[in-house]
TIKEVO-944601 format. One record per residue: x, y, z of N, C-alpha, C in turn. Coordinates in steps of 0.02 Angstrom, whole numbers, plus 50000, padded with zeros to 5 digits. Example, Ala and Ser with C-alpha at 12.3 -4.5 7.8 and 13.67 -1.06 7.14 Angstrom:
506604971650390506154977550390506604983550390 506424988850354506844994750357506455000250394 
END
This chain:
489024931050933488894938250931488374939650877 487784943950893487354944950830487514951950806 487194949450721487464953850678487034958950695 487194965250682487004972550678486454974150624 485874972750612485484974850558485604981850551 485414984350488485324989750464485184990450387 484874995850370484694994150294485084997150241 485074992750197485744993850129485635001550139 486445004850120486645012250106486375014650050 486275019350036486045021849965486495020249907 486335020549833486655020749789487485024449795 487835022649779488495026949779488245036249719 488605041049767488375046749707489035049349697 488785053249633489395053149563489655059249580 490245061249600490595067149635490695071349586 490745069949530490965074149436491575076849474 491885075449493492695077649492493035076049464 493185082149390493805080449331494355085049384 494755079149391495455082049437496085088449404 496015093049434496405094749399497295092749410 497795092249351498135089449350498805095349319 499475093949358499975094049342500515089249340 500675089149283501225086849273501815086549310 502255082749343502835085349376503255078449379 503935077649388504395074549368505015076049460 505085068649478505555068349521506265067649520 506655072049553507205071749550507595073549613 508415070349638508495073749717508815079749711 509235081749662509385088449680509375094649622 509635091749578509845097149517509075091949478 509245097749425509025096149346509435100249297 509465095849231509945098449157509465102549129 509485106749085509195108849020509255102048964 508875099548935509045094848870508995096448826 509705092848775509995096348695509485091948674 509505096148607509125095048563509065086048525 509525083948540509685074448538509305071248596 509145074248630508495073448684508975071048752 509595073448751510175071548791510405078648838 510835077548873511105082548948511405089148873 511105095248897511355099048830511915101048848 512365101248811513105101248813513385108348857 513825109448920514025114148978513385114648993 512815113449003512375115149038512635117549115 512215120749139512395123749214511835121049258 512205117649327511485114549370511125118849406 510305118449406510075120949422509535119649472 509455123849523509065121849571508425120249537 508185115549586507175113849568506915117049576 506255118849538505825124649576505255119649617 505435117249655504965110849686504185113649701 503745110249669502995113349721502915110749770 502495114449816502465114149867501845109449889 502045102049921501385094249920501265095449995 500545097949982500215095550048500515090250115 500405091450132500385085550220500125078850171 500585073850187500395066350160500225062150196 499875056950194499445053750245499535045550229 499515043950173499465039250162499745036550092 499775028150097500325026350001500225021150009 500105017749927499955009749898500135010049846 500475004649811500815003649743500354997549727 500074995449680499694992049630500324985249629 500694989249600501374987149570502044988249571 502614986649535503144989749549503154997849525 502794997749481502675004049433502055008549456 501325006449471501125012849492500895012149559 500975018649559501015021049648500685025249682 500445029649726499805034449732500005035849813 500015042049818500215044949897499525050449905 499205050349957498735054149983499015059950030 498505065350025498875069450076497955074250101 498365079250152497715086350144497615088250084 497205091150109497035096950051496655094649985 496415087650002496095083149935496905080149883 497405079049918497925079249853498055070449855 498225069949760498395063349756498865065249734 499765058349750500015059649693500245054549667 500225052249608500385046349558500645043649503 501435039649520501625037549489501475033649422 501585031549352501365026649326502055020549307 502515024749297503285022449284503585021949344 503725019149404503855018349459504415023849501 504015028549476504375034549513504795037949473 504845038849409505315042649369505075049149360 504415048949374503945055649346503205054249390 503065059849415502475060549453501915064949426 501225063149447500615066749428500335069949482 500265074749521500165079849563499245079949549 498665077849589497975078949563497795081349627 497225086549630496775088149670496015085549660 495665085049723495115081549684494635087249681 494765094949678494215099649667493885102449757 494515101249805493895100849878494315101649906 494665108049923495655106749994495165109050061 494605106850065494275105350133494435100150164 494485093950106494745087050116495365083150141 495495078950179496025075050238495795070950185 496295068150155496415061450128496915056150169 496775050350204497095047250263497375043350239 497105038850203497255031450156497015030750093 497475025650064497255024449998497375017149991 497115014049944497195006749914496835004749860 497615000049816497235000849744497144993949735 496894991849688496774983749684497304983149602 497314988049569497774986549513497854993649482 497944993749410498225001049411497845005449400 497135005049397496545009549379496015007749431 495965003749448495365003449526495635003349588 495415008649610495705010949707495185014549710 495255013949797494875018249819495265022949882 495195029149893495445033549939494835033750007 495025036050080494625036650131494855043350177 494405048650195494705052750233493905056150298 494355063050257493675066850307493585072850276 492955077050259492895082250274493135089750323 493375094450330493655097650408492845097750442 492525094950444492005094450480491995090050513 492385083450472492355077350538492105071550495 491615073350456491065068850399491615064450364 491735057750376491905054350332491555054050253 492315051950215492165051050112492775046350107 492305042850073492605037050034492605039449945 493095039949930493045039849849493285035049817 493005029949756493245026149690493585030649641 494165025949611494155027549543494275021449495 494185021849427494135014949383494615017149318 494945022549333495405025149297496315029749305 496375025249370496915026549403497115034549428 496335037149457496485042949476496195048749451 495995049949385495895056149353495105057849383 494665054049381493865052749395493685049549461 493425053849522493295049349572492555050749580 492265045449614491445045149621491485044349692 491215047949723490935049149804490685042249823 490525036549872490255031749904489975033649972 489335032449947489015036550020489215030350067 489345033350123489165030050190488885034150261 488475031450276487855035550321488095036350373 488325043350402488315044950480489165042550505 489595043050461490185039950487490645046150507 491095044750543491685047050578492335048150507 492715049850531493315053450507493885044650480 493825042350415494185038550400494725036950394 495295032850439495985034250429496275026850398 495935023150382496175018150337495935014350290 495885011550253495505008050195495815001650168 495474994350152495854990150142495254985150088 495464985750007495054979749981495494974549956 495084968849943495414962749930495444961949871 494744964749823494774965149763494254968549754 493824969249680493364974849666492754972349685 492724967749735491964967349773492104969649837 492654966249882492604965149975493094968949979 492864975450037493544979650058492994982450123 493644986450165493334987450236493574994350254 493454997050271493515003150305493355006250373 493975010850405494045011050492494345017550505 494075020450563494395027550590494325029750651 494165036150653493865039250735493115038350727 492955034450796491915035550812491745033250769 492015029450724491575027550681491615019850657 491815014450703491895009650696492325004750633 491914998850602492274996450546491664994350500 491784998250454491334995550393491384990650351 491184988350315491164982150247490854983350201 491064982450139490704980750100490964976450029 490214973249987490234966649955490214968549890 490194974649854489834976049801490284982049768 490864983449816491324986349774491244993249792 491044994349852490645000949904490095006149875 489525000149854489095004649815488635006149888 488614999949913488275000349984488854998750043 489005001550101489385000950164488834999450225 489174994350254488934991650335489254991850381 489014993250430489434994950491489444988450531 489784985550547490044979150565489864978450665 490014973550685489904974350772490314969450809 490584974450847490194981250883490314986350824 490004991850886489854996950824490635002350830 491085001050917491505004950915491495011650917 491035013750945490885022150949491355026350971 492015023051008492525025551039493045024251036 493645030150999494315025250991494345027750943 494895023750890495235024350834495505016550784 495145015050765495225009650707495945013450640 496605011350663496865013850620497095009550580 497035002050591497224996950543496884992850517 496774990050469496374985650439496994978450406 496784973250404497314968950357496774962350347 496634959750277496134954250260496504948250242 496694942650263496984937350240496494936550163 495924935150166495434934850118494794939050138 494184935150115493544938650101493104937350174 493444930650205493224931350274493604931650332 494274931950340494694931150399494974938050382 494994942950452495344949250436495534952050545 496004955550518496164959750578496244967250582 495924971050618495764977950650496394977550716 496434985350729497204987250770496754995650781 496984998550839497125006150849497055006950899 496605012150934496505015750994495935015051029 496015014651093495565015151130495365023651147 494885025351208494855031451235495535031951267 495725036651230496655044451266496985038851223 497345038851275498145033951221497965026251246 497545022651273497595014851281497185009851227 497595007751187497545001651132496704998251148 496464997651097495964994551083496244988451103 495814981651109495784974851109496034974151029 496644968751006496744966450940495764964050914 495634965450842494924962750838495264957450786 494694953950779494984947650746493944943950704 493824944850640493444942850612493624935950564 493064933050569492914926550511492314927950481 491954930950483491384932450418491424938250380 492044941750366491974946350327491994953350348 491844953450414491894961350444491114961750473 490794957250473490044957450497490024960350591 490474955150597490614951450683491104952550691 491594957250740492394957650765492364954250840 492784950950836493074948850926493394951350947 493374952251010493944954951036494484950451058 495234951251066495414945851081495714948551158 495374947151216495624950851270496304950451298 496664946351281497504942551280497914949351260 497754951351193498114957151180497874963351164 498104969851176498114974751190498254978251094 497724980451063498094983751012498454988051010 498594989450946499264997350943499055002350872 499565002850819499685007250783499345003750697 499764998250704499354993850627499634984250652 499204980950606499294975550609499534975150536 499844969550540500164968450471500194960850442 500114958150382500264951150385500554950450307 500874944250307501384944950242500924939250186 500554934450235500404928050241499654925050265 499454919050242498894917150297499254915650375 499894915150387500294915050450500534917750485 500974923150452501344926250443501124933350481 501164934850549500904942950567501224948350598 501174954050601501504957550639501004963950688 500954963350730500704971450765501244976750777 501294982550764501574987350820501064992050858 501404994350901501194998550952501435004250939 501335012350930501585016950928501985017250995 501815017851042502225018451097502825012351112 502805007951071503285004651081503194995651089 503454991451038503164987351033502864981150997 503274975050987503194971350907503044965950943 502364961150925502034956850928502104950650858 502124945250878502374941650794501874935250809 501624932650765501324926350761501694924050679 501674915950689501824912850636501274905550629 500684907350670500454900550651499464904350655 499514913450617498784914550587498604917550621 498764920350702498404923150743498354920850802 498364914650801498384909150853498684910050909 499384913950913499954913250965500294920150957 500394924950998500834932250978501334929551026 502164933250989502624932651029502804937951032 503074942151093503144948751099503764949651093 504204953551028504834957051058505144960051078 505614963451113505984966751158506254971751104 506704968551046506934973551021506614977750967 506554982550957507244985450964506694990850997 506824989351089506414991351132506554999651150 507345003151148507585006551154507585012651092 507085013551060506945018051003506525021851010 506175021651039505605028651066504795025451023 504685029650998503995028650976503975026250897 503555021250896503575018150834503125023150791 503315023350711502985027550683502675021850597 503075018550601502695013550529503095005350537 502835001050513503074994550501502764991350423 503324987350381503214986950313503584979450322 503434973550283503844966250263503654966950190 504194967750157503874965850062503854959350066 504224953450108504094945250091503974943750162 504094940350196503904934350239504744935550288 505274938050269505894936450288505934944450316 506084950350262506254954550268505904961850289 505844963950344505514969450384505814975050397 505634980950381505914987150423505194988450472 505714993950501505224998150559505335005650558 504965009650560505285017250585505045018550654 505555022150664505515025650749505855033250757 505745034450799505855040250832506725038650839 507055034150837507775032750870507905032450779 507515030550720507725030050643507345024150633 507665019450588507485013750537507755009250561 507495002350570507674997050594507434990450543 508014988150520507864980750489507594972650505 507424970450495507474963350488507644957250443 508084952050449507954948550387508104941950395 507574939150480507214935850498506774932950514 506114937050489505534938650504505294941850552 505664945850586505544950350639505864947150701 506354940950710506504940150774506944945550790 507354946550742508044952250779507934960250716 508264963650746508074969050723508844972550735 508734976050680509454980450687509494988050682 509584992550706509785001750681510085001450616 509755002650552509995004850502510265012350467 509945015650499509965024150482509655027250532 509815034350555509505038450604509105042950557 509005039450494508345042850440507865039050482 506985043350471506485037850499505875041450438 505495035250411504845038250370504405039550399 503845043150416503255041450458502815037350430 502815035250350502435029650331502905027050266 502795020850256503345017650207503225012050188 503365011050103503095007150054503535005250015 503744996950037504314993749988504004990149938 504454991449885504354987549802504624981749843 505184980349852505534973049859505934974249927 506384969449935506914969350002507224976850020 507374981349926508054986149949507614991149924 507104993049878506844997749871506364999349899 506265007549918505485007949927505565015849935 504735015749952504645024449960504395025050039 504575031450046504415033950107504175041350100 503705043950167503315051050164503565051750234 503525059950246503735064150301504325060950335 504905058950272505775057250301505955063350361 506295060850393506585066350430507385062450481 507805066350508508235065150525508575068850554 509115068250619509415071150673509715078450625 510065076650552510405079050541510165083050471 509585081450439509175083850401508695085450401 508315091650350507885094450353507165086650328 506755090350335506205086550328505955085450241 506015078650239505785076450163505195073050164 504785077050125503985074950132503995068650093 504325068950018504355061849966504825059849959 505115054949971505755052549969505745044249947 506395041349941506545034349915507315031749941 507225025949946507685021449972507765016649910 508545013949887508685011649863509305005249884 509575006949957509875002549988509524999550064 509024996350042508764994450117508664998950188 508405005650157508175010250195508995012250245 509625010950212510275013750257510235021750243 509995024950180509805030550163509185033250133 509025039150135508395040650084508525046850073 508255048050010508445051549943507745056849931 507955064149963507075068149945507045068849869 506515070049841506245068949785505825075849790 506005080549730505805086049715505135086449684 504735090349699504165088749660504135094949618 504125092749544504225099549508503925100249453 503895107849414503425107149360503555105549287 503215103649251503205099149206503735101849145 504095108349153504595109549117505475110749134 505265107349182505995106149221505885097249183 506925098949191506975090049156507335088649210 507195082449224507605079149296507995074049287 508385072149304509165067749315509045061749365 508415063149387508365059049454507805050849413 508365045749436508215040349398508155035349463 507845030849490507805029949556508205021649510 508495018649576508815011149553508295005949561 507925005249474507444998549486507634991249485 507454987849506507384980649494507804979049440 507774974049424508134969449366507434968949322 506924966849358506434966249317505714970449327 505134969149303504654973649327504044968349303 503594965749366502964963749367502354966449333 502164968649301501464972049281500794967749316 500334973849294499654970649320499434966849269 499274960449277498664956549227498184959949213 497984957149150497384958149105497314953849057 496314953649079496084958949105495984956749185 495804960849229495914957849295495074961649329 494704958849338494634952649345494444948149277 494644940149297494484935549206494244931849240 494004928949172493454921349165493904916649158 493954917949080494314911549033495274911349030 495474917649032496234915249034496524924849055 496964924949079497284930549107497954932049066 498304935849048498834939649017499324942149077 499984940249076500154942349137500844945649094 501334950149108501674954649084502244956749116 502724956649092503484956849138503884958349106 504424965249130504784967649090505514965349104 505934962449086506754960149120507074966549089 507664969149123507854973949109508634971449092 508764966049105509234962249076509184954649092 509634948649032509604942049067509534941749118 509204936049165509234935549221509164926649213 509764923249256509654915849282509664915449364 509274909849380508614905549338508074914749339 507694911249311506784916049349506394910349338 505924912949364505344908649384504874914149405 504174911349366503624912449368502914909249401 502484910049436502074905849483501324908149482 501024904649501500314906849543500274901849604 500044908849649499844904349714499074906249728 498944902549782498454905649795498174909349878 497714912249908497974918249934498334915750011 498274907850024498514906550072499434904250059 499664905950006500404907649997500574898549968 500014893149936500034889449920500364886549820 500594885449812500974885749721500394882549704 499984886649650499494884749609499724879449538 500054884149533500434881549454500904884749436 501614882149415502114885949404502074887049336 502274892249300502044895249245502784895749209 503164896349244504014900249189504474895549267 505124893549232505704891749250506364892049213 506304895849189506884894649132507134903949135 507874903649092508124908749095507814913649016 507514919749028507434923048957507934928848957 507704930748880508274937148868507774944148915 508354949848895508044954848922507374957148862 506824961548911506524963748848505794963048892 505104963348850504404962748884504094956648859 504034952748907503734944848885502984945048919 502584939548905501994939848903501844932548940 501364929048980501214924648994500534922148985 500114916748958499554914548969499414912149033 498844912549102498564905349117497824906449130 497804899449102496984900049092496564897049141 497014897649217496394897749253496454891049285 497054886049274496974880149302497604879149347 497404874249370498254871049424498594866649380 499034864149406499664859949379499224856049364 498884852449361498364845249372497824847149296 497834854249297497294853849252496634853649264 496544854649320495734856349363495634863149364 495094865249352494944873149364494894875649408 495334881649420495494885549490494814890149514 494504888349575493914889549600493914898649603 493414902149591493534909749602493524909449670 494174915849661494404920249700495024922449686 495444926749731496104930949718496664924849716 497034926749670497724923849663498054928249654 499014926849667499344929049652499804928949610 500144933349578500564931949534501174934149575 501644929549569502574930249593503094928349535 503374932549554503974931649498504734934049521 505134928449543505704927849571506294926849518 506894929249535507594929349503507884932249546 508734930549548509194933049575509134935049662 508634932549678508584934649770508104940249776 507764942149718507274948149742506614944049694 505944946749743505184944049711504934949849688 504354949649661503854955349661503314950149657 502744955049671501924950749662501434955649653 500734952049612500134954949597499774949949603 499024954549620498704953449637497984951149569 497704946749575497074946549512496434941549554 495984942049493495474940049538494984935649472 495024927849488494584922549440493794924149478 493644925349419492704924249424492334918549369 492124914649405491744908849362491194909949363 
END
């Protein structure tokens, strides 16, 4: 297939949007007044939230266990830094703006993708977790509904009419990739790395695009005429994949792309609305029938709750967040959280910064941080909080094909914030070639991971 010439995009231009910002703090139902010991003030009386009122939400990515970022209309971000104890409510200066997707590479570089109500796709950066975004031109594009980088050079972007873009430089310049896709809906993006990636969405009315399937980066997409796309593609792994279909519909490969196996269940749920794996084992689904588990890698599937998210973002196996909750028997929760494997979810008030809230969500045992500095040369800082003993743990680097670079920690520590060196090599002592690695850090049956990036 030949590549699509066209000439580099213009410079990225500087949007000067100082966001304006409120403060606000989550909680599910009440809040205390606090005594003066900085504690529940003594007979206090419970009191309703004065919740503000969050835009239509569109889209959510966590860095980490700790920060987090939900998109909505109206230009709105909102962002965690403490993993949901307290929220930051930002506008970016523009409620003309559909914000669709977001994705961060760590806790201060992301980028958001939407539309204008005109239709005009915007891509915005930020290098400060939100407060400052800078506009990224891209020429003549369609209405953006997803966004996906690997790190602060290679990320891709996809929507209505407007095909799939790339770019190498951290989206100072965007390319439109080929085909060009003039028709349809690109609503998924997923990059194993910097050259193997998969595209998912719509054809013209409701019939599925062809699955696309690239090896240079997003230059060249194939079609793969075998299968029929859907809603998002998903992968845990360089193996490891999943499609759904909104209308109904789970596709699985375990050997890269190579082979889809189609499943049946859980066929009887109506219309699929999101699919999430935090590891390789453990999967939910939402539907129109509720929430459905896995914790086989998607062979069997189970009805967990007649709650359903329309989009949803797990920390680990039992936690996570979810946007536009809803249920047979409840009203509609725009922000909400799961703390038992999505069997319930918990709305989350969004309120102003002088209300004190009670609402403490159940974290981890421990907490992953982002390395620094990220990206490194010479040696990386990696950061982990235990919130009590934990035996064994273990600490790792892999690399992005889910391979053990070098194991870093095996042993049991106290509770508290520990620190790790690695400087960049494997078990062997050879220097680890640039590109993304990961950081994992396992105890007690639950992981977390981050993401960093060696430059030589």
């Amino acid at each position: 297939m030949n590549r699509y010439t066209q000439s580099p995009l213009l410079a990225a231009v500087v949007f000067n949007i100082y966001l304006s910002c409120n403060m606000i703090f989550a909680q599910e139902n009440f809040y205390y007044p606090q005594g003066n010991n900085g504690g529940i003030a003594s007979g206090a009386q419970s009191i309703s939230a004065k919740a503000l009122d969050i835009p239509f939400l569109n889209g959510v990515d966590f860095a980490d266990s700790l920060h987090g970022w939900f998109v909505g209309n109206e230009g709105t971000v909102i962002h965690t830094g403490d993993g949901g104890k307290s929220w930051a409510i930002f506008n970016i200066g523009r409620n003309d703006v559909y914000l669709r997707a977001v994705d961060f590479i760590n806790e201060n570089q992301g980028w958001v993708a939407g539309s204008f109500q005109a239709g005009k796709g915007i891509i915005l950066r930020t290098n400060d977790g939100g407060r400052f975004w800078q506009e990224q031109h891209v020429e003549n594009s369609g209405d953006f509904y997803t966004i996906e980088f690997l790190d602060e050079k290679h990320g891709w972007a996809g929507g209505q009419s407007t095909g799939i873009w790339y770019t190498t430089d951290g989206g100072v310049t965007w390319l439109k990739g080929e085909p060009a896709l003039r028709n349809g809906f690109v609503l998924s993006i997923c990059f194993l790395d910097s050259l193997n990636g998969w595209a998912d969405g719509f054809g013209s009315g409701v019939v599925g695009l062809p699955l696309l399937h690239t090896t240079d980066g997003g230059k060249n997409w194939k079609a793969d005429s075998t299968m029929l796309g859907g809603q998002k593609v998903f992968f845990t792994d360089s193996l490891r994949g999943w499609i759904m279909r909104a209308s109904g519909g789970i596709w699985r490969t375990v050997d890269g792309g190579k082979n889809w196996r189609y499943h049946s269940e859980p066929l009887a749920s109506g219309q699929f609305l999101d699919i999430f794996f935090p590891d390789s084992l453990v999967g939910y689904i939402s539907s129109e029938a509720g929430t459905f588990s896995s914790t086989d890698g998607g062979r069997n599937w189970q009805l967990v709750s007649g709650e359903r998210a329309e989009m949803m973002y797990f920390i680990n196996r039992h936690f996570g967040w979810g946007a536009r909750v809803t249920g047979r028997y409840i009203g509609s929760k725009n922000l909400a959280y799961t703390s038992d494997s999505a069997k319930s979810w918990n709305a989350v008030a969004v309120t102003s910064v002088d209300d004190i809230p009670t609402f403490k969500p159940n974290q981890p045992d421990f907490t992953l941080r982002a390395s620094y500095p990220n990206p490194f040369n010479a040696q990386a800082k990696i950061s982990f909080q235990l919130h009590r003993s934990r035996v064994p743990l273990k600490l790792g680097i892999y690399d992005i094909h889910g391979r053990e670079l070098r194991a870093l920690l095996d042993e049991p520590l106290p509770a508290g914030i520990h620190h790790v060196i690695w400087d960049g090599k494997d078990e062997a002592g050879h220097d680890a070639a640039s590109g993304v690695y990961i950081t994992q850090i396992i105890s007690g049956g639950e992981q977390q991971i981050a993401k960093m990036t060696l430059i030589r």
